[in-house]
N, C-alpha and C positions, 0 to 999 in steps of 0.2 A: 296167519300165514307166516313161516320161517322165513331169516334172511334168505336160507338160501333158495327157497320156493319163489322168494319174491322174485330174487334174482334172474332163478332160472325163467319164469315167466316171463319178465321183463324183456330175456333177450329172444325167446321165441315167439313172443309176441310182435316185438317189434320185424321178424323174419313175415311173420301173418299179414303187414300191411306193406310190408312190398312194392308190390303189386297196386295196392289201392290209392285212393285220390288223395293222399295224405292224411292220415292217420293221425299225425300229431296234432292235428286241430281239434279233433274228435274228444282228445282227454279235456284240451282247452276248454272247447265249446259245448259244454256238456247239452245242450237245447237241441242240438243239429240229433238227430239220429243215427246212431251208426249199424250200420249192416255188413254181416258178413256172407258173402256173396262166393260159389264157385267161379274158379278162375277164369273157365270157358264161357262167363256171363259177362264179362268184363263190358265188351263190342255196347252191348247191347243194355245193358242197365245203364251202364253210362249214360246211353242219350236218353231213358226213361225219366235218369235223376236229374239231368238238364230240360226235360221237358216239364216235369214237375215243379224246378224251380221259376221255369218261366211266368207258367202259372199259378202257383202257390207264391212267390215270393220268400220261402221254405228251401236252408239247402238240406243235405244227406250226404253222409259219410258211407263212402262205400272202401271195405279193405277183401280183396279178393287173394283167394291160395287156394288149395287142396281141400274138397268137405272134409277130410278125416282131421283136418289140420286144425279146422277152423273150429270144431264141432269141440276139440281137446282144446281148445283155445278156451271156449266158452266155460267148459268143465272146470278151468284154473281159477275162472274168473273174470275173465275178459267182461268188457262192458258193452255189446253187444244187445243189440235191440229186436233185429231179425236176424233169423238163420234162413240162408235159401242154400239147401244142399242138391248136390247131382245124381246124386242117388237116392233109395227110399231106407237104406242100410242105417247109414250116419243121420238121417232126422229118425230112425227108429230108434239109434242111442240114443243122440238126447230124448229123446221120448222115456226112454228106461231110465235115465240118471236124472228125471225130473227137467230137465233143463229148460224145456220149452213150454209155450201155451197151448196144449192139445186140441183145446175150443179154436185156435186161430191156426189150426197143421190146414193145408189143402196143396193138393197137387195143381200145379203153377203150369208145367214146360214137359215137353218131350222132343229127342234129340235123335239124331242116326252117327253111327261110326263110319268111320272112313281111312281110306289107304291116301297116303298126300306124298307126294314130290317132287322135286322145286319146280319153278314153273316153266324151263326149259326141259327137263326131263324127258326122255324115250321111251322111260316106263311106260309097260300095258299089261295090266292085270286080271284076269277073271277070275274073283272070287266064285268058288265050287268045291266041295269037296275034297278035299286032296290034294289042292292045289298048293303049288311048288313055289311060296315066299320064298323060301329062303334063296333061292337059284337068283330072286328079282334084288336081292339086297347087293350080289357080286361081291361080295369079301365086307360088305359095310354090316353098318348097326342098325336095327329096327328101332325108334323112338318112338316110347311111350311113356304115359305115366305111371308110376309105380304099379307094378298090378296085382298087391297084395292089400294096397289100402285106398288109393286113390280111385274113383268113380269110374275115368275113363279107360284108365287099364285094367281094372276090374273087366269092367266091358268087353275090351280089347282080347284078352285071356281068355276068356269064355268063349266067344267067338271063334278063334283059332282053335279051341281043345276042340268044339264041334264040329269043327270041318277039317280038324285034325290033322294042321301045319305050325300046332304047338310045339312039337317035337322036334319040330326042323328047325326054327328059331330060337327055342328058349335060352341058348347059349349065344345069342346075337345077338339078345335086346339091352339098348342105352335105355334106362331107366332115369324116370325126372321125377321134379318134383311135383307138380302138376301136369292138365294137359296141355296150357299156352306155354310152359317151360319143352314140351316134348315138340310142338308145333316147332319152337323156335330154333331145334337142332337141324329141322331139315329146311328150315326158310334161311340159317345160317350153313346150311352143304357141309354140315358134321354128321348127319345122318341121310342116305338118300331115298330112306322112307319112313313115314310114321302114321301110326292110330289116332286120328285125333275126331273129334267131334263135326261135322259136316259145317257146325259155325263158325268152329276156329279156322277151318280152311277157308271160309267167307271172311275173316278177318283179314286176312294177310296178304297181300297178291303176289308175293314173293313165292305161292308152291301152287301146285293145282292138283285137283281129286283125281287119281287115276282108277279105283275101284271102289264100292259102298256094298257095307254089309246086309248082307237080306236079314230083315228085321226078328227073325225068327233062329238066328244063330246066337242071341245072347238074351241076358233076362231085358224086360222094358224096359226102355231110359225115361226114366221118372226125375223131373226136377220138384221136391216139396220145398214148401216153404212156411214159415211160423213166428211168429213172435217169441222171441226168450221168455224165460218164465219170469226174470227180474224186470222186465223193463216196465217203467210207469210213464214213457215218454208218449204223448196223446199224439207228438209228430211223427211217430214210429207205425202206430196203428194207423193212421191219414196215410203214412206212406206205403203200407203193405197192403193197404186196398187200393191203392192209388196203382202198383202193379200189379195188379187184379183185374183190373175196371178194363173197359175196351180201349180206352186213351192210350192203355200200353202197349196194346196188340200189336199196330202196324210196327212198332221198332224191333219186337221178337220176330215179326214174319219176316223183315228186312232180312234180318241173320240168319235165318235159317230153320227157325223152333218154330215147333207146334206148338200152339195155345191149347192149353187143357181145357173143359169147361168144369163146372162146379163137383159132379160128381168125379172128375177124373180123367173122364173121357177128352177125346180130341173132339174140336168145336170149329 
């Protein structure tokens, strides 16, 4: 790797954990496992990886950002044990660039979209056909997450073209970097609505859901998840079955996800 690949990694990498439980232990402690986690999982792996260390005596490194982030993270070289991405897009790259262990891919999690605004808001919205966002934003910005690479504005875009209030907003959306960065525009009253994941609006009580997408205006929300191709950490595979198992279920029901079961399906 070149100094300045090294470089450049270095500092996007270090933008990758963020978000996460600290990261700089991770290089430290090379034992712990590290996982790289969508951002909208945050709420909710958290108390998984606390729950596993209660009883494992085991911690886990969790660094959470954008799948597409995390996914080119891996690609640099990142050290990286598990990938759980938000969409089935970015675990199909790594799956093309080798990155991951295809014996260990299975669908994890499924999610719904939603319209959120702070939690005093007036807002009232009926998603349908045609319907007239842009009138509901009043001069303001619609937050989302990027929605050329990110999972949930991905999502979000697709949704709007098929009920066809793309056109109305495409020139009023605050674009982020994730979707708890898009959350946080309208729980901070910088935007007075935004796309985000029916979890993250369970995160935060700072906004509340004023509309939800019928499930049939955008593609599934697929959460997979995989072991990297590099890892030989045995607390990595303990831990990716360990959010597998039913032990983990009630903290994803808490927030909001559907548990997959083994072939995919909702369970």
């Amino acid at each position: 790797m070149s100094i300045n690949r090294r470089r450049s990694f270095g500092l996007l990498f270090g933008a990758v954990v963020a978000l996460g439980a600290g990261a700089g232990p991770a290089l430290a402690q090379a034992k712990e496992p590290l996982v790289f986690a969508a951002a909208s999982m945050k709420t909710a792996l958290d108390e998984v990886a606390a729950q596993w260390q209660r009883e494992s005596g085991k911690k886990v490194v969790i660094s959470y950002a954008a799948s597409n982030t995390l996914i080119k993270q891996i690609e640099q070289g990142a050290p990286a044990d598990i990938f759980i991405s938000a969409d089935l897009d970015w675990m199909d790259y790594g799956e093309q660039k080798n990155l991951i262990n295809v014996e260990t891919r299975a669908n994890l999690l499924s999610n719904r979209i939603v319209i959120v605004a702070p939690k005093d808001a007036t807002a009232k919205l009926n998603i349908a056909p045609g319907f007239d966002l842009a009138s509901a934003l009043k001069g303001g910005r619609l937050a989302m997450a990027n929605v050329n690479s990110v999972p949930a504005g991905k999502y979000g875009k697709a949704a709007l073209e098929k009920l066809g209030a793309w056109d109305g907003v495409k020139d009023k959306i605050a674009q982020a970097e994730n979707v708890r960065a898009a959350l946080a525009l309208v729980s901070l009253r910088e935007s007075p609505l935004g796309i985000v994941y029916q979890t993250d609006a369970a995160s935060d009580p700072s906004v509340k859901i004023v509309a939800t997408f019928p499930e049939d205006s955008h593609p599934p929300i697929v959460y997979p998840i995989a072991l990297t191709k590099t890892s030989t950490n045995p607390d990595a595979r303990a831990f990716l079955s360990y959010i597998r198992s039913a032990a983990a279920r009630p903290a994803f029901e808490r927030q909001g996800f559907t548990v997959l079961g083994p072939a995919g399906q909702r369970s």
